[in-house]
PAKE-914508 format. One record per atom (N, C-alpha, C): y, z, x. Coordinates in steps of 0.02 Angstrom, whole numbers, plus 32768, in hexadecimal, padded with zeros to 4 digits. Atoms other than C-alpha are relative to their C-alpha. Layout:
N
py Y pz Z px X .
...
REM end
This chain:
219
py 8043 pz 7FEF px 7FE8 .
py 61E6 pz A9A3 px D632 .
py 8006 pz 802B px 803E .
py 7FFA pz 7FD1 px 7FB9 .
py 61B7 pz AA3A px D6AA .
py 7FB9 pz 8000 px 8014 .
py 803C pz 7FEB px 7FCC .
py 612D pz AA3C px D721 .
py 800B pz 8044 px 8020 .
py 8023 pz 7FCC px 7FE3 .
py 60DC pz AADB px D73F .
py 7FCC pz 7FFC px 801E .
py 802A pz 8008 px 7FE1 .
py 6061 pz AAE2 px D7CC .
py 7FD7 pz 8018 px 7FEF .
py 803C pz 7FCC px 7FEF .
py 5FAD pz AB2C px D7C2 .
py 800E pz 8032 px 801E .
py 8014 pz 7FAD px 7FE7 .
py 5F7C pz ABD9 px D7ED .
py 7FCF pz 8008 px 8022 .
py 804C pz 7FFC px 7FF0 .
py 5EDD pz AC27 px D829 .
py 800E pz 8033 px 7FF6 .
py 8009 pz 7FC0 px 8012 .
py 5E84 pz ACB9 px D816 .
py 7FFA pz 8032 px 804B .
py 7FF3 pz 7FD9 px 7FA5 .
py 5ECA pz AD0F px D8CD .
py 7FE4 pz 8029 px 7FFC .
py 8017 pz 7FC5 px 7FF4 .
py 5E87 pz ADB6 px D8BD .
py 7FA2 pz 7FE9 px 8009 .
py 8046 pz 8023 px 8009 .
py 5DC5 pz AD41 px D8B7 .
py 7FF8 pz 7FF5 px 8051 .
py 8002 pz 8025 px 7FC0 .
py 5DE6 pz AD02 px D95F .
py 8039 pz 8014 px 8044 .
py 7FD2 pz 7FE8 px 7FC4 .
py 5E1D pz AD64 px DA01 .
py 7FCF pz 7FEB px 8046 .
py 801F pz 8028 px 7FC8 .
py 5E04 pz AD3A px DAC2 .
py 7FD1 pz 803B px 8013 .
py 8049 pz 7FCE px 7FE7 .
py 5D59 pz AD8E px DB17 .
py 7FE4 pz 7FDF px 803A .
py 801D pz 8026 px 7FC9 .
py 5CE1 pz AD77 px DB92 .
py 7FBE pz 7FC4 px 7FD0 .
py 8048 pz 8025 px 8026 .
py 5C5A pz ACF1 px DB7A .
py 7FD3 pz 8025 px 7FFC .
py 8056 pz 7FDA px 8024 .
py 5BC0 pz AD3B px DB1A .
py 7FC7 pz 7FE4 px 8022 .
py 8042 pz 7FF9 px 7FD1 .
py 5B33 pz AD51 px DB84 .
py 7FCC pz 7FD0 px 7FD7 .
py 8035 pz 800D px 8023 .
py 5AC2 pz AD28 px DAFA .
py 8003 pz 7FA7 px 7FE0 .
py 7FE4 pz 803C px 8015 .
py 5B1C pz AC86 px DAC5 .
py 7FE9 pz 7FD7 px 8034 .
py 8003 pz 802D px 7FBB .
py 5B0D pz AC42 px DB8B .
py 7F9E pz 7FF8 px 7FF3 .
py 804A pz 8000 px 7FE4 .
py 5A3E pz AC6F px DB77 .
py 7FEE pz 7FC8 px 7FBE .
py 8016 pz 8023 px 803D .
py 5A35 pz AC1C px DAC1 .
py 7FF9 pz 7FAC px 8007 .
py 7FF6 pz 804B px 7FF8 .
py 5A82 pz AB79 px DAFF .
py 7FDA pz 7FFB px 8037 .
py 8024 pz 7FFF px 7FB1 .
py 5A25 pz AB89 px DBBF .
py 8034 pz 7FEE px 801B .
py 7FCA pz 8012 px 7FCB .
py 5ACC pz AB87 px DC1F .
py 8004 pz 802A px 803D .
py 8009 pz 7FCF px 7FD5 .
py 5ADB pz ABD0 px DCC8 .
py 803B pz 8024 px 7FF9 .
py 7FD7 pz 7FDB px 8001 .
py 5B44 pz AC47 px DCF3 .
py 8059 pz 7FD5 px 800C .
py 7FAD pz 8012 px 7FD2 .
py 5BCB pz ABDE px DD52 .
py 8001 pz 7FBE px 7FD9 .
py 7FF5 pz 8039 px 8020 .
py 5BC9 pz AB53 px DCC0 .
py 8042 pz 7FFB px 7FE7 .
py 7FA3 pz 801F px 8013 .
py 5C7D pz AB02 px DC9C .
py 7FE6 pz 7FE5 px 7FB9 .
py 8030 pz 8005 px 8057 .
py 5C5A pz AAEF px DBC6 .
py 8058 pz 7FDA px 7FF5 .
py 7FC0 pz 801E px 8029 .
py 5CC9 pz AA7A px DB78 .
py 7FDC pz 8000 px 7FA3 .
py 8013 pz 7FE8 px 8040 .
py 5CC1 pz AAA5 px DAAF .
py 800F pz 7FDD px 7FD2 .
py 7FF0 pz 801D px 803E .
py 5CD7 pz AA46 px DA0B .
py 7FDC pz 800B px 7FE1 .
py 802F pz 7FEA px 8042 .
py 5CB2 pz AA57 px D95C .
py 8027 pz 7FDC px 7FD3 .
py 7FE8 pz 8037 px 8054 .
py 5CC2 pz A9E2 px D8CD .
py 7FB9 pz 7FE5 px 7FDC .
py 8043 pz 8014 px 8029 .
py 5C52 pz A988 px D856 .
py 7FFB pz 7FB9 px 801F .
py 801D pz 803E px 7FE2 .
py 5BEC pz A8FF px D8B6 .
py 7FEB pz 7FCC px 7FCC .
py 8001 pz 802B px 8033 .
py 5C08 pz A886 px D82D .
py 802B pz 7FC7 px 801D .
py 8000 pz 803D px 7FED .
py 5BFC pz A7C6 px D83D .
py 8055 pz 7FDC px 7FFD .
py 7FB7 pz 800B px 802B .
py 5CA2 pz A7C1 px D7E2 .
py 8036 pz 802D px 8015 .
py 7FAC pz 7FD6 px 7FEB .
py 5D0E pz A83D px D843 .
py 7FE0 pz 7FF1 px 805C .
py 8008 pz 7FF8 px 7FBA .
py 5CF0 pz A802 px D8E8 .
py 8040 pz 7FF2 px 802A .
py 7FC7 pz 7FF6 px 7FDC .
py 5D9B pz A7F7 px D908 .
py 8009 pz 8049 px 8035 .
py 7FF4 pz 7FC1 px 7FF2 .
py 5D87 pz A8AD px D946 .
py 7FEB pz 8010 px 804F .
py 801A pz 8015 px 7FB3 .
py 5D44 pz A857 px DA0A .
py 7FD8 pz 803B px 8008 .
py 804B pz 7FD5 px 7FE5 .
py 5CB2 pz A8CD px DA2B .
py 7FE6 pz 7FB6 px 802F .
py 8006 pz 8040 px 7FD6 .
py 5C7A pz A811 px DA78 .
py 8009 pz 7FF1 px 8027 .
py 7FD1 pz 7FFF px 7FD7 .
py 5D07 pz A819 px DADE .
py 7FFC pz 801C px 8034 .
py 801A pz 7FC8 px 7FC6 .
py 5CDE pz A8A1 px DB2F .
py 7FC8 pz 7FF2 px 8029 .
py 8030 pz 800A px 7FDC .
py 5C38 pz A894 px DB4E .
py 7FF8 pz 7FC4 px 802E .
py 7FEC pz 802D px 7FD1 .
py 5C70 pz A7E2 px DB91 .
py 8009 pz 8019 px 803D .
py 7FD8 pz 7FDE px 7FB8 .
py 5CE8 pz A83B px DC13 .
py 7FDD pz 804D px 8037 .
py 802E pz 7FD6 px 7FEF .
py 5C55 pz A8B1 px DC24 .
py 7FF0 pz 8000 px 805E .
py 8028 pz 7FF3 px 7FB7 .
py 5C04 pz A872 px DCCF .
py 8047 pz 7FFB px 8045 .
py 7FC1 pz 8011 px 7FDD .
py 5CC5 pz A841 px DD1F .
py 8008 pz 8063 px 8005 .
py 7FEC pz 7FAA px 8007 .
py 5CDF pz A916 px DCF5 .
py 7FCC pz 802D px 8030 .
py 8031 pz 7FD9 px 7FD6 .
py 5C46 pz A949 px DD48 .
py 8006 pz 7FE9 px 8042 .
py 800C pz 8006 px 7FA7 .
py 5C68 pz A8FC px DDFB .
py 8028 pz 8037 px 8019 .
py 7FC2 pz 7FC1 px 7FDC .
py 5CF9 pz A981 px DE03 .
py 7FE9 pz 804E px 7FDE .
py 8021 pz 7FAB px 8018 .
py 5C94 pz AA08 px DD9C .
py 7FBA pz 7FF8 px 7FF6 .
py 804E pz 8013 px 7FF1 .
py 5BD6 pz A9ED px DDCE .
py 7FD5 pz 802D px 7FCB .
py 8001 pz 7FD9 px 800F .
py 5BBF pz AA83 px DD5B .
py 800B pz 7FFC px 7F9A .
py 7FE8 pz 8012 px 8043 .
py 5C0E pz AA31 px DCA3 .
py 7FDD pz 8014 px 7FCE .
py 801F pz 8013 px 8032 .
py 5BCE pz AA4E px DC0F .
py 8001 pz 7FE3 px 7FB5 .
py 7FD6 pz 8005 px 8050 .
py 5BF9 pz AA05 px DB53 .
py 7FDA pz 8020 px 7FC3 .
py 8024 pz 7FE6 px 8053 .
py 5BC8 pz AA6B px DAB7 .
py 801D pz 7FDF px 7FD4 .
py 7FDA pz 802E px 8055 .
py 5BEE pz AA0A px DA0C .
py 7FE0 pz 803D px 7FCF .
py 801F pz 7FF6 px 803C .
py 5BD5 pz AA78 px D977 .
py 8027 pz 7FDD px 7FBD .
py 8009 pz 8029 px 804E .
py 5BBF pz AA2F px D8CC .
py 7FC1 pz 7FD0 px 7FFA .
py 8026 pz 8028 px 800C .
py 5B55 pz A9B1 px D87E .
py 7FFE pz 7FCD px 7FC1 .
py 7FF5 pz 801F px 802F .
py 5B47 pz A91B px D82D .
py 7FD2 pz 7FCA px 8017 .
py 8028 pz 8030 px 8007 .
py 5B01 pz A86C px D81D .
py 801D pz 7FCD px 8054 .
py 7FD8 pz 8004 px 7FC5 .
py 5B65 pz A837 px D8CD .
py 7FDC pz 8020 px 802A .
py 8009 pz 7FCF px 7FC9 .
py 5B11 pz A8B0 px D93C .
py 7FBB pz 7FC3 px 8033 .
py 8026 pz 8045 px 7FDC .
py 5A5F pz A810 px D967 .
py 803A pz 7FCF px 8030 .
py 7FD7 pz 803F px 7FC9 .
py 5AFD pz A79C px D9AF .
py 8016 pz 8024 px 802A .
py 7FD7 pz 7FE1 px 7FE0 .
py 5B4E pz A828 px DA03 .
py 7FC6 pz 801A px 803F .
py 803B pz 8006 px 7FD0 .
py 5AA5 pz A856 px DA52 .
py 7FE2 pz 7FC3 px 802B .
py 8009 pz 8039 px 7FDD .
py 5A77 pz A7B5 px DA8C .
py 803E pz 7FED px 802A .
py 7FB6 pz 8014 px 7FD0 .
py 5B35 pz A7A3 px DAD6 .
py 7FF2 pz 801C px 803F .
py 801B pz 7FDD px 7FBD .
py 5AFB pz A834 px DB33 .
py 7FCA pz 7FED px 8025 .
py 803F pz 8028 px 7FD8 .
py 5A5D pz A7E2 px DB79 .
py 800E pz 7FC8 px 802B .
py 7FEC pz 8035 px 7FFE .
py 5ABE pz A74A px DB89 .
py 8028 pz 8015 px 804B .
py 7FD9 pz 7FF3 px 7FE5 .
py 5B3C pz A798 px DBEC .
py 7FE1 pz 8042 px 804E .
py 8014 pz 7FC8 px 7FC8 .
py 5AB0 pz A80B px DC68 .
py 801E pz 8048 px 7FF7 .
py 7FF0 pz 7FC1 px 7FF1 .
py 5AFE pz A8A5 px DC36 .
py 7FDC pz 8021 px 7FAF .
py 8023 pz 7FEA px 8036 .
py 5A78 pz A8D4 px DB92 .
py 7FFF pz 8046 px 8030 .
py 8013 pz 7FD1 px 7FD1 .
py 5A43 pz A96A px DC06 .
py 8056 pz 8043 px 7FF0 .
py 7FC8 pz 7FE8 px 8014 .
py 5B01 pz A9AC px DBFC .
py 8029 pz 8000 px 7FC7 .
py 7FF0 pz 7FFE px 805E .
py 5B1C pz A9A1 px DB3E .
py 7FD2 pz 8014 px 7FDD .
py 8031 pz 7FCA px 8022 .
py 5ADC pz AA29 px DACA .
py 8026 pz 7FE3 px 7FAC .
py 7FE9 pz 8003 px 8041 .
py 5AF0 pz AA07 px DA08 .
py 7FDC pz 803E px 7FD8 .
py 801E pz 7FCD px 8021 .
py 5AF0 pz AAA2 px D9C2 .
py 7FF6 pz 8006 px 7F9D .
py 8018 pz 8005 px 802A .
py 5AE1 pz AA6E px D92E .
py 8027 pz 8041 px 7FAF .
py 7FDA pz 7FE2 px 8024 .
py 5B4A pz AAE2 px D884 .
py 8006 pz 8042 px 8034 .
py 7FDE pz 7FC7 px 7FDD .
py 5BA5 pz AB79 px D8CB .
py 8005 pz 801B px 7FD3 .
py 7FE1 pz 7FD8 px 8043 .
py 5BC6 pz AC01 px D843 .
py 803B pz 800A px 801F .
py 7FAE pz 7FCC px 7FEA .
py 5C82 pz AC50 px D84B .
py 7FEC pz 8025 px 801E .
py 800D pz 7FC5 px 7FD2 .
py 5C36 pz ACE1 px D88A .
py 7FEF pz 8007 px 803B .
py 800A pz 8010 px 7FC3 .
py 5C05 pz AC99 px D921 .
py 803B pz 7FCC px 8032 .
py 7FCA pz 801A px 7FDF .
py 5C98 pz AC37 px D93A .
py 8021 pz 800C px 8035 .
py 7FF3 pz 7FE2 px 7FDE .
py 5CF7 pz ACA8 px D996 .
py 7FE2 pz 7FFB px 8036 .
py 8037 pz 8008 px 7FCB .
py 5C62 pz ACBE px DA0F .
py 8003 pz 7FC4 px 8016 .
py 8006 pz 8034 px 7FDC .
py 5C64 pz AC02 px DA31 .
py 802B pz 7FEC px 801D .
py 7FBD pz 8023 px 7FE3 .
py 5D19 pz ABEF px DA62 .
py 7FFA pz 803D px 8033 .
py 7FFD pz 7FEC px 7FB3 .
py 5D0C pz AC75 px DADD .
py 7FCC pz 7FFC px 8023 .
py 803E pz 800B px 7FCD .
py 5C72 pz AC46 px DB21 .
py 8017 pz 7F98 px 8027 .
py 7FF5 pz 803F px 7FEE .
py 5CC0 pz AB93 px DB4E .
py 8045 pz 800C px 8035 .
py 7FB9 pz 8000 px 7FC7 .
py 5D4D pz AB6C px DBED .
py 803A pz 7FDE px 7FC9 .
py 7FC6 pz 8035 px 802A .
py 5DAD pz AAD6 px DB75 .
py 7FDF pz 7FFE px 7FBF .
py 8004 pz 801C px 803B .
py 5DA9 pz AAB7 px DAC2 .
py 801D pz 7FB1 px 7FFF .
py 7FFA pz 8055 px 8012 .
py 5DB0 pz A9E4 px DA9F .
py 7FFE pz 7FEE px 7FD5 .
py 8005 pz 801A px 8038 .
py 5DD9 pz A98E px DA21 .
py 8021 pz 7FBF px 8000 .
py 7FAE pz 8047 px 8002 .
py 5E3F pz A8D7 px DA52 .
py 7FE6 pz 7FC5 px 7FCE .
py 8002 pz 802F px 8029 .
py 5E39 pz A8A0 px D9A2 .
py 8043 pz 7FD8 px 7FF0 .
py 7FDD pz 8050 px 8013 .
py 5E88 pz A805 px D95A .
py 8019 pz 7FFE px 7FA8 .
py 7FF0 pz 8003 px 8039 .
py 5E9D pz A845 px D8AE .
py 8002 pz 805A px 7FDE .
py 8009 pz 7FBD px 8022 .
py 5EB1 pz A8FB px D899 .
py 8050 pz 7FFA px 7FDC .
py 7FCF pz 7FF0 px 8018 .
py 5F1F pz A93C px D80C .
py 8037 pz 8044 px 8020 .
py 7FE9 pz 7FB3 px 7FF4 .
py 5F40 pz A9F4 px D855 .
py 7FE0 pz 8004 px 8057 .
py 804A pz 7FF9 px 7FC6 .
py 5EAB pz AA25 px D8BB .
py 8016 pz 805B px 7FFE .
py 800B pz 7FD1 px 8003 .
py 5E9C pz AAEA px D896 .
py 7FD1 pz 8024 px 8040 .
py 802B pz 7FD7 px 7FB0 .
py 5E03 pz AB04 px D924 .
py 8024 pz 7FF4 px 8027 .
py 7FDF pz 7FEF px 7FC7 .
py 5E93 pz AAE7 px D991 .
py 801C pz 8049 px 7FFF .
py 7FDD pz 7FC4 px 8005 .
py 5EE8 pz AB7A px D95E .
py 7FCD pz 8042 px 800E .
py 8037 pz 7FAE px 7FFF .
py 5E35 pz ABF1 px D95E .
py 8002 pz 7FEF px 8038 .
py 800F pz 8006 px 7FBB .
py 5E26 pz AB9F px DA15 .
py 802D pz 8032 px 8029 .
py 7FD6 pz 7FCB px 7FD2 .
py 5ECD pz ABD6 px DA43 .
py 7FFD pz 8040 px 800B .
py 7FF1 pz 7FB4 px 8006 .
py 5ECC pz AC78 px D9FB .
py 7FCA pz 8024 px 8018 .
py 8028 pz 7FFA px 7FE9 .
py 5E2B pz AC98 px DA58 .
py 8022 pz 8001 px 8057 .
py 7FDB pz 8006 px 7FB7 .
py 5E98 pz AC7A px DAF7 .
py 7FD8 pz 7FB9 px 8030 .
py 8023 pz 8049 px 7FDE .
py 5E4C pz ABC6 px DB1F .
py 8035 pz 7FB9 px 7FF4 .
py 7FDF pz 804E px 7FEF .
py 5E9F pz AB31 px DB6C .
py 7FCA pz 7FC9 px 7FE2 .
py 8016 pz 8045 px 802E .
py 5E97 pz AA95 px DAE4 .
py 8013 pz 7FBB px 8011 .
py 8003 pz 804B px 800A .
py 5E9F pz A9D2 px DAFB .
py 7FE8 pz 7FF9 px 7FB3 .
py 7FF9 pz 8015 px 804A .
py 5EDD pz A97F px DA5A .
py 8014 pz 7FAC px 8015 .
py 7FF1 pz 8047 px 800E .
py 5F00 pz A8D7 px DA34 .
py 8050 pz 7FF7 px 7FF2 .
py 7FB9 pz 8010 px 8003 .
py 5FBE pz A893 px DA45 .
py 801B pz 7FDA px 7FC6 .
py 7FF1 pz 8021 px 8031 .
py 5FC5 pz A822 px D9AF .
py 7FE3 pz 8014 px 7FCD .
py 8008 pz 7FDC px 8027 .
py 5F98 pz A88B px D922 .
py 8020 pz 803F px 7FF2 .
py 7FE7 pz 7FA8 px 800C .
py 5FA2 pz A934 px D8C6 .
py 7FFB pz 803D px 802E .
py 801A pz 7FD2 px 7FD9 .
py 5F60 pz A98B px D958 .
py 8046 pz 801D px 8029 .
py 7FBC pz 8000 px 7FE6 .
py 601F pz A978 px D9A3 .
py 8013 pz 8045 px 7FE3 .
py 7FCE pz 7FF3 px 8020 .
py 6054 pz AA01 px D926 .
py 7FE4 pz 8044 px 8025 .
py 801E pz 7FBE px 7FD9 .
py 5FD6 pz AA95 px D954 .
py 800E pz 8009 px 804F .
py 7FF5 pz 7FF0 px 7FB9 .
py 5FFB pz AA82 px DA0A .
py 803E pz 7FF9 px 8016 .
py 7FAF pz 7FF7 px 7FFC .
py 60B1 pz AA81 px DA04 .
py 8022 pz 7FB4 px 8024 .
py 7FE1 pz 8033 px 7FDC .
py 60D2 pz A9CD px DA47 .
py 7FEB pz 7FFE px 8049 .
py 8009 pz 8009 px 7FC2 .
py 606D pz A9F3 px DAD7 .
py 801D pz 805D px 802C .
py 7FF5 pz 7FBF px 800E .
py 60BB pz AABC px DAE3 .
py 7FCC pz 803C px 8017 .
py 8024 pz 7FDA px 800D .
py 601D pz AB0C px DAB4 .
py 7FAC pz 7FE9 px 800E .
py 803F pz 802D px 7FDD .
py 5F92 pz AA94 px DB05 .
py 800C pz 7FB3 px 803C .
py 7FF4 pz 804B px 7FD7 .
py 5F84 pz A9E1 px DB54 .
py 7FF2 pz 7FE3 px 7FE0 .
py 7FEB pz 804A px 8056 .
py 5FA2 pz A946 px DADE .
py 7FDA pz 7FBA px 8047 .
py 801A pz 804C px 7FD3 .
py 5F39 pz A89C px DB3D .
py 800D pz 7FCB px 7FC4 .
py 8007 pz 801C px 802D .
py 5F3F pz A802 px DAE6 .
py 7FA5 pz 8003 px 8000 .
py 803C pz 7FF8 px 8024 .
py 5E97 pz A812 px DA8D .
py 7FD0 pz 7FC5 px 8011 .
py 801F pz 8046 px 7FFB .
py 5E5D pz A74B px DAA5 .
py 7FE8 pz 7FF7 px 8050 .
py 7FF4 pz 8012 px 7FBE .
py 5E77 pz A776 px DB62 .
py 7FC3 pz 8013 px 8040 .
py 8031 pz 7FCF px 7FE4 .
py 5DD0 pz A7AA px DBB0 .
py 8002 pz 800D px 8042 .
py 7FF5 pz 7FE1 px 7FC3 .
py 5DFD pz A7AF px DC67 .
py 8031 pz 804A px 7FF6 .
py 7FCA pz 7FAB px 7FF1 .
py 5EA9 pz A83C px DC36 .
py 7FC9 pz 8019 px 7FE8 .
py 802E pz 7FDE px 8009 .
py 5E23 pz A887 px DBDC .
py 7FE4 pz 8036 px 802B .
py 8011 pz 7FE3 px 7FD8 .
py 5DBE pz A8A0 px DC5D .
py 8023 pz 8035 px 8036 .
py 7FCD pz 7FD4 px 7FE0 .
py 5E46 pz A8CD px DCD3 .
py 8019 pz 8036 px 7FD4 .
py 7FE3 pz 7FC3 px 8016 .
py 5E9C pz A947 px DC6B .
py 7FD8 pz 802B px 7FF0 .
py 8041 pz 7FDC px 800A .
py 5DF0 pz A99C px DC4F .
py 7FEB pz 8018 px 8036 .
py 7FF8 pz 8002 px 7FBA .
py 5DE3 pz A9A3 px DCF6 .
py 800C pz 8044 px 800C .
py 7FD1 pz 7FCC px 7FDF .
py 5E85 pz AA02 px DD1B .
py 7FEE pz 8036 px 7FD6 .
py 7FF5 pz 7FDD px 8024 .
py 5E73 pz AA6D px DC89 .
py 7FBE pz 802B px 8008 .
py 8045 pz 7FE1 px 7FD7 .
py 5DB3 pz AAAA px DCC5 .
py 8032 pz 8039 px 8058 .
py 7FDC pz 7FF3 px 7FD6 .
py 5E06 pz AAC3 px DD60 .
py 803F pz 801E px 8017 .
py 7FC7 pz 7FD4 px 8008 .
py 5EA4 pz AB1F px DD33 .
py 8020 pz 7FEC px 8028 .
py 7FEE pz 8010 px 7FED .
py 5EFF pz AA9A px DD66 .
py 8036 pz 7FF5 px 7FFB .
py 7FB8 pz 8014 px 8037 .
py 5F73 pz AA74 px DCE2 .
py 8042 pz 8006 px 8019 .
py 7FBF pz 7FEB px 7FDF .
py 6038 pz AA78 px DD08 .
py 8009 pz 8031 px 7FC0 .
py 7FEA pz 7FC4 px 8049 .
py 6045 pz AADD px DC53 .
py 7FDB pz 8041 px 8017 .
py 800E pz 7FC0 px 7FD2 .
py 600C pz AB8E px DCA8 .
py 7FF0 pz 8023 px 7FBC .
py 8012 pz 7FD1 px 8036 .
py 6015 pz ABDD px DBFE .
py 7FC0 pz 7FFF px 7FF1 .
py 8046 pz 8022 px 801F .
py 5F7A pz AB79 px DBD9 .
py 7FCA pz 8038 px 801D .
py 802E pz 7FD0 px 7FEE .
py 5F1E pz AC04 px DC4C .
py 8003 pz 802E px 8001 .
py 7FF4 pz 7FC4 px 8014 .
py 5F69 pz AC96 px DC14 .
py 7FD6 pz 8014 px 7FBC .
py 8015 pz 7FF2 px 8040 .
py 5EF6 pz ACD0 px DB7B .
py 8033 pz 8033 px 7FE8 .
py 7FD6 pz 7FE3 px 802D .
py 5F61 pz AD5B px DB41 .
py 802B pz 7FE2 px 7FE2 .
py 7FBE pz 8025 px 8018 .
py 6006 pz ACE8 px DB36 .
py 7FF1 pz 7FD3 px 7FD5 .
py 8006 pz 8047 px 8024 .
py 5FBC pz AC51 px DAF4 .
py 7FD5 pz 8024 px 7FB5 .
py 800F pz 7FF8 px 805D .
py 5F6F pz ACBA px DA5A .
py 8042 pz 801A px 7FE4 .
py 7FC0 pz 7FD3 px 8014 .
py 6012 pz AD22 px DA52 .
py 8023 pz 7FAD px 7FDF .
py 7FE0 pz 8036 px 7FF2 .
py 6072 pz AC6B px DA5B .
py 7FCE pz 7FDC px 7FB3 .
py 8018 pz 8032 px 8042 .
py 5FF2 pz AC24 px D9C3 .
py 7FFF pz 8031 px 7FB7 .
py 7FF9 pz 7FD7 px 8043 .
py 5FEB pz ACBC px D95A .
py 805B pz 7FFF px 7FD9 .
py 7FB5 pz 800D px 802B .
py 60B0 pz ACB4 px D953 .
py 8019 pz 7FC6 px 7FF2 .
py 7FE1 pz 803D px 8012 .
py 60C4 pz AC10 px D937 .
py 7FE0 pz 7FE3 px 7FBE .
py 8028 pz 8017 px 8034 .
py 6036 pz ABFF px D8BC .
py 7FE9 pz 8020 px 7FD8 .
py 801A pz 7FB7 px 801D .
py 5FF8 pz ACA8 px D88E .
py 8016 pz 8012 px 7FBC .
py 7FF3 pz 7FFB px 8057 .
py 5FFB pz ACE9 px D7C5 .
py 803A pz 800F px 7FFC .
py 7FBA pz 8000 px 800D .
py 608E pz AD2D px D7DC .
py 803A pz 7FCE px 7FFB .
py 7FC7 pz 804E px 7FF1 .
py 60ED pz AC80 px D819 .
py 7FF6 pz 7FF5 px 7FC3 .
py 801F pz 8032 px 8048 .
py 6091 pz AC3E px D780 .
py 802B pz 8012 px 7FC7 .
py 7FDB pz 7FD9 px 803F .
py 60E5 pz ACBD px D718 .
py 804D pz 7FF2 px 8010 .
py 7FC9 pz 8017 px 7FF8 .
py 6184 pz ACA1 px D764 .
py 802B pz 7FC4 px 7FDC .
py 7FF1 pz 8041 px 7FED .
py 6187 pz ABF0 px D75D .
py 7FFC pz 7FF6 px 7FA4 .
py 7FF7 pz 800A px 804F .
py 6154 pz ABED px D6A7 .
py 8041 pz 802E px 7FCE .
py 7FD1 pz 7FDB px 8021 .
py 61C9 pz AC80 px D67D .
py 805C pz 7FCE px 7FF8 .
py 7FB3 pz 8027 px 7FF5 .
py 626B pz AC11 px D6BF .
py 7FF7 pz 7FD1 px 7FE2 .
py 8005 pz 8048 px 8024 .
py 6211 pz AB6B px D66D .
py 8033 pz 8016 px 7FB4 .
py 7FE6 pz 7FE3 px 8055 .
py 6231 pz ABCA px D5CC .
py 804B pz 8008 px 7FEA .
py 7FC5 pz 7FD7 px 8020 .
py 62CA pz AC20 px D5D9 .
py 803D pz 7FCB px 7FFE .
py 7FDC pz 8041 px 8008 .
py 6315 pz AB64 px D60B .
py 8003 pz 7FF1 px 7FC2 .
py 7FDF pz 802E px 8047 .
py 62EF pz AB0D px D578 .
py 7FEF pz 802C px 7FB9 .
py 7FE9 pz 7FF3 px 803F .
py 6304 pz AB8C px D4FF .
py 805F pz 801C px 8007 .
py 7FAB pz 7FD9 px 7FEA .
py 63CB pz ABB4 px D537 .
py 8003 pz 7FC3 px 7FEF .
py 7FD0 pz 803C px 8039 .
py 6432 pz AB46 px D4CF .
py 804E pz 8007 px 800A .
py 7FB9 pz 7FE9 px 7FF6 .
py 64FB pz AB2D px D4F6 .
py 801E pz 8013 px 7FBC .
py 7FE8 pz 7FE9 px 803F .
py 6554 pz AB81 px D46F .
py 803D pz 7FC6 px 800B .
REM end
């Protein structure tokens, strides 16, 4: 058995400035710190901590008065996740934008500081890879698939997922361009650094050598 990683579609997703029009759509100010996710707000994948976050939400805002969390997707999950936010005083700083097309994708990862995701059950996690290649510092989850897209910690910051204070903290630093991983705030490097590690070509690579293994036979 060979494991070949996921791909993405790199040439979909390069780094930019935030879209003017994106900041007026959601009502963000100018000097808003946007933390970003996107999955399907389903009852049944809530391994994927959106919860989590918004938990570690009001602990994030004493050091960034400014925070904001976008979620896009939607599902039958999004009433508990709203009330968390109510629950938790920070409804006001959580926008659910509700389906994203692809075509706007792009636009949402560079209109955000961090991409988040400290799930508990990802197989891959692909919007890490449009994050990176957008030139955006990611928080992934340490005990899952999310390990593979970020190189062991390489190509983002790995928390344990269950842990909502690192959370917070590492959300923190990573707002704050605090991180000790430096690459993390380089956008050119860190797409250069995901396109070659993950990019169609790797893909092709990686499948080309799967092949040429197990069809070579010892004479």
């Amino acid at each position: 058995v060979r494991v070949v990683p996921d791909t993405f579609e790199e040439d979909r997703f390069q780094p930019g400035p935030a879209p003017v029009e994106l900041r007026h759509r959601y009502g963000l100010s100018a000097d808003a710190k946007v933390i970003f996710s996107v999955g399907r707000l389903a009852a049944g994948e809530r391994y994927k901590g959106f919860d989590r976050i918004i938990t570690a939400l009001p602990e994030i805002a004493r050091h960034h008065p400014t925070v904001h969390y976008l979620i896009a997707g939607r599902g039958d999950d999004q009433p508990r996740l709203e009330q968390l936010a109510n629950t938790a005083g920070v409804r006001t700083r959580v926008t659910f934008a509700g389906f994203v097309p692809t075509v706007e994708l792009c636009a949402h990862y560079q209109l955000c500081d961090v991409f988040a995701m400290p799930s508990t059950g990802e197989g891959f996690g692909i919007v890490f890879l449009e994050a990176m290649a957008c030139g955006k510092p990611v928080l992934a989850g340490d005990q899952d698939g999310s390990t593979e897209p970020l190189m062991d910690g390489q190509l983002g910051a790995l928390v344990d997922p269950t842990d909502v204070p690192a959370i917070s903290i590492t959300l923190s630093d990573l707002l704050a361009q605090r991180h000790p991983n430096r690459m993390l705030f380089d956008p050119t490097e860190l797409r250069r650094r995901a396109v070659k590690e993950f990019g169609f070509g790797a893909f092709q690579r990686r499948v080309e050598n799967s092949l040429a293994s197990c069809t070579q036979r010892p004479l």
